[in-house]
C-alpha positions as CSV (number, residue, x, y, z in Angstrom):
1,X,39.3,50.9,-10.5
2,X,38.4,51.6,-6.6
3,X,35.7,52.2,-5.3
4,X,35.4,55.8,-3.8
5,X,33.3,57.1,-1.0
6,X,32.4,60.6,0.5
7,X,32.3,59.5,4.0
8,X,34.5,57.8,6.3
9,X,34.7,57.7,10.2
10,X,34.6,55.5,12.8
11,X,32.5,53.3,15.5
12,X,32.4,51.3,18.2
13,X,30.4,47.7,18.1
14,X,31.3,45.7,21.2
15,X,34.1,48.0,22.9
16,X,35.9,47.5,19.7
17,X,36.5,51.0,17.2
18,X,36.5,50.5,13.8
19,X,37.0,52.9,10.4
20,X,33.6,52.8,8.8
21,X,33.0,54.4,5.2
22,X,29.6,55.0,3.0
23,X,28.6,57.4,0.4
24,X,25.9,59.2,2.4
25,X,24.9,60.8,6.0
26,X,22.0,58.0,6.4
27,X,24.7,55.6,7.2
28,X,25.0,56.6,10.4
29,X,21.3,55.6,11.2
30,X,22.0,51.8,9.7
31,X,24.9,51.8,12.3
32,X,22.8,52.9,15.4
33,X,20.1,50.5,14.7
34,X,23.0,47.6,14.7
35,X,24.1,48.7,18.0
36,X,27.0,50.9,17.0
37,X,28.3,54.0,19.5
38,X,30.8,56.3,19.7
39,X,29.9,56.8,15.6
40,X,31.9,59.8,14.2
41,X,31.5,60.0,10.2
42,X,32.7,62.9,8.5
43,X,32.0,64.0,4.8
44,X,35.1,64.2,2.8
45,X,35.9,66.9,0.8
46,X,36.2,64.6,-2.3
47,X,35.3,60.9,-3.2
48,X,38.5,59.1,-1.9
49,X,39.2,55.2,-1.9
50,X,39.2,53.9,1.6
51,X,43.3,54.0,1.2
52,X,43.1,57.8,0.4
53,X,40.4,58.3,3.3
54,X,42.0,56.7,6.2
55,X,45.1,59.0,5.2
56,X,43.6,61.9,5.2
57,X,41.6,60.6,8.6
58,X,44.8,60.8,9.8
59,X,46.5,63.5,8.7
60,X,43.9,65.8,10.0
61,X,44.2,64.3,13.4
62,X,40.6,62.8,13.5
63,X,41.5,60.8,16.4
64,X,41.7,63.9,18.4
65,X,43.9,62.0,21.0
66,X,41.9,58.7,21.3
67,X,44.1,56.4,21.2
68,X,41.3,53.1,20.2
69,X,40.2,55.7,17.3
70,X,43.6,56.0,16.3
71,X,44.8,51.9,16.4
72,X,41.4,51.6,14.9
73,X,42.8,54.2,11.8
74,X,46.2,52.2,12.1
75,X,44.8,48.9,11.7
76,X,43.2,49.9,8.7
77,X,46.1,51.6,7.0
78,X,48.0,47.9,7.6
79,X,45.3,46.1,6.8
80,X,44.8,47.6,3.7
81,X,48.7,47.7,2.4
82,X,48.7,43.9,3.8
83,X,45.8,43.4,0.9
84,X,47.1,42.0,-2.8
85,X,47.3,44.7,-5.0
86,X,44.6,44.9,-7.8
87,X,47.4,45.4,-10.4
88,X,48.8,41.8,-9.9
89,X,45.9,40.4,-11.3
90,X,45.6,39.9,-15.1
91,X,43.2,41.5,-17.2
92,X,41.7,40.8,-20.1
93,X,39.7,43.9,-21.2
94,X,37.8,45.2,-18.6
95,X,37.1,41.9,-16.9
96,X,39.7,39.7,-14.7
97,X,40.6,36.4,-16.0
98,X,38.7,33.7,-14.2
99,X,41.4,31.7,-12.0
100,X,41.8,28.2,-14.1
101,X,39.9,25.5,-14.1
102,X,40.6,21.9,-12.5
103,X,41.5,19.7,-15.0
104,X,38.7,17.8,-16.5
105,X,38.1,14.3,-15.0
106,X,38.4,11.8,-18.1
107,X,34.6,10.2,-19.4
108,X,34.1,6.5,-18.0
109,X,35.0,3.9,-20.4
110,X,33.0,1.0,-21.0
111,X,36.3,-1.0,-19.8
112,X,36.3,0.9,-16.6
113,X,32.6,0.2,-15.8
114,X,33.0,-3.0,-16.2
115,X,36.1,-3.0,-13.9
116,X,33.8,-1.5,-11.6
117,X,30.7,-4.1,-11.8
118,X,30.0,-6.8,-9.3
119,X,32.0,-10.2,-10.5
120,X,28.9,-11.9,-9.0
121,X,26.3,-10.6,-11.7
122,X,26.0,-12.0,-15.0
123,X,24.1,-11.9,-18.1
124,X,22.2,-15.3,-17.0
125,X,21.4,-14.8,-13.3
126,X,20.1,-10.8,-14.8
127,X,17.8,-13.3,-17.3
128,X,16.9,-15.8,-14.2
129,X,15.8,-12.8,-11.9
130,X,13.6,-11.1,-15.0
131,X,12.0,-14.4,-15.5
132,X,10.7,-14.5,-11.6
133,X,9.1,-10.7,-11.8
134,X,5.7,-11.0,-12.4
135,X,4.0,-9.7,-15.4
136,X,1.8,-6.4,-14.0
137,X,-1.9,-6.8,-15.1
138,X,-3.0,-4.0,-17.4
């Protein structure tokens, strides 16, 4: 299931127009206060995904003749059909299946630790070096 929205529209941040969508009017103040211009948001007539919204953006000619608004409604449009489709991923109930997990790494054997150990240290020279530590007075 998509999310839907009841606004769409566009702005400008750093001479670059892009299609901007909320669910309320009191968007618009978020945008100005992060340095957005040029904002135009309209109310849609119905909650529409951002698919549905940037259609109907353009079938009604929002861009009345800019072209940046207009790439800015293109670019979205390919954007979105370049996006995977939610259908190609598997379900299970209402929750996605988790991508799989790396196979598990295999528990150390005792062999393999050993393997690992200095050749240099042995069970006397671990007795030699216990028998030089110093007994701590308590």
């Amino acid at each position: 299931m998509s999310k839907s929205f009841t606004h769409a529209g566009v702005s400008k941040l750093d001479g670059e127009f892009k299609v901007r969508f909320a669910n309320d009017s009191m968007r618009t103040k978020v945008l100005i206060k992060n340095g957005h211009t040029d904002i135009d948001i309209i109310e849609l007539k119905v909650p529409m995904s951002k698919e549905d919204a940037v259609a109907y953006l353009l079938s009604i000619d929002f861009d009345n003749g800019n072209t940046a608004v207009r790439a800015a409604l293109e670019a979205e449009v390919t954007k979105r059909s370049d996006a995977p489709q939610a259908a190609n991923k598997e379900r299970k109930g209402n929750k996605e299946t988790k991508k799989p997990k790396k196979a598990p790494t295999p528990k150390p054997s005792l062999e393999s630790i050993r393997a690992k150990a200095p050749s240099s240290v042995n069970k006397a020279a671990i007795e030699a070096q216990l028998a030089d530590l110093e007994d701590a007075p308590y």
